[in-house]
Phi, psi and omega in degrees: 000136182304186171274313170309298160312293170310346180272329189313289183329286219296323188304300178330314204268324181283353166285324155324299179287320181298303220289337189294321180270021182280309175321314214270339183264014165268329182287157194274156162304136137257151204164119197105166151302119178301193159293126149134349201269180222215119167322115174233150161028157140182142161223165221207164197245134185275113170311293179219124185123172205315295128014347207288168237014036178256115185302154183188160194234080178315288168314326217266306198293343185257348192009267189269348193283136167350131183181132183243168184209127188237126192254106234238132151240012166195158169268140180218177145311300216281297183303339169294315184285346174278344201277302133035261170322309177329291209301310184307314188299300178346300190306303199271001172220065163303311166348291194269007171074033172288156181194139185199139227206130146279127171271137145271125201257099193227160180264314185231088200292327171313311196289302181296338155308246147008316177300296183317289179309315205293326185288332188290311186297312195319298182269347173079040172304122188214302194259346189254134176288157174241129178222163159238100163295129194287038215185124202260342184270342174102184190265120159345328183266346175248020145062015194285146156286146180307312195276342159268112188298303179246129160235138204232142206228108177247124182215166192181124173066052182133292178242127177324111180273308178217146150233143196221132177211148196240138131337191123325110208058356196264342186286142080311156172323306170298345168259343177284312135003289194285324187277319171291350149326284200322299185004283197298349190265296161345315173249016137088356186259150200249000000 
């Protein structure tokens, strides 16, 4: 093959190729269990809240009631302010028994402790427990993607109601919004 040809191909194949990876950093995350699927089991050693230095199973204690979860690979602002937002709903919807728990996903849940109460304190974190899971992949049955820094899980009776899953940079004040938008449909309150 000429010098020529070859460049042709390779100009063809990278005209071919740009347009495709523009598509691919557009699609939204995916990451969790979906709507319908139904949250099993998992414990995770509690950091900050009643439970703390306990292993505990957050889903075997909420059964039908309303709850949301957010499973984390890293503390940031932007998740201090939803987890933020959690509590206060935690608060305005006792009623309705909403409960709601951060997982932190760590290989070294020791280390990774003293980080957690402290970020908690930072935001003024009161009703939502902070836990750490031993496993940087998360609990196996819920399917979290590698490439999601946060996925946030809204469920009641049961079942996945929403899912919201983040990239690395991608959680913001405006998607930190759209999740607490969900709630009231979660809690039946409008």
């Amino acid at each position: 093959m000429t010098r020529e040809k070859s460049a042709v191909l390779l100009s063809l194949a990278l005209c071919c190729v740009a347009p495709l990876a523009g598509c691919f950093a557009e699609e939204p995350c995916v990451s969790g269990l979906q709507p319908g699927q139904r949250p099993g089991p998992y414990a995770a050693i509690v950091s900050a809240g009643p439970n703390r230095g306990q292993l505990h199973c957050f889903i075997c204690e909420t059964a039908d009631k309303p709850a949301v979860v957010v499973f984390a690979r890293r503390m940031s602002e932007p998740l201090g302010k939803l987890v933020q937002g959690l509590d206060k709903a935690v608060l305005a919807n006792k009623e309705a028994g909403l409960r709601s728990w951060v997982t932190f996903l760590s290989e070294d849940q020791p280390a990774l402790d003293p980080q957690v109460v402290k970020w908690g304190k930072q935001h003024g974190i009161s009703n939502v427990s902070l836990a750490v899971f031993e496993d940087a992949d998360g609990p196996p049955a819920y399917k979290l993607a590698r490439d999601a820094d946060v996925t946030v899980l809204l469920f009641v009776k049961q079942k996945v109601v929403k899912n919201f899953a983040f990239r690395a940079g991608e959680l913001d004040d405006k998607k930190a919004a759209e999740v607490l938008k969900a709630l009231p449909d979660l809690t039946g309150r409008k």
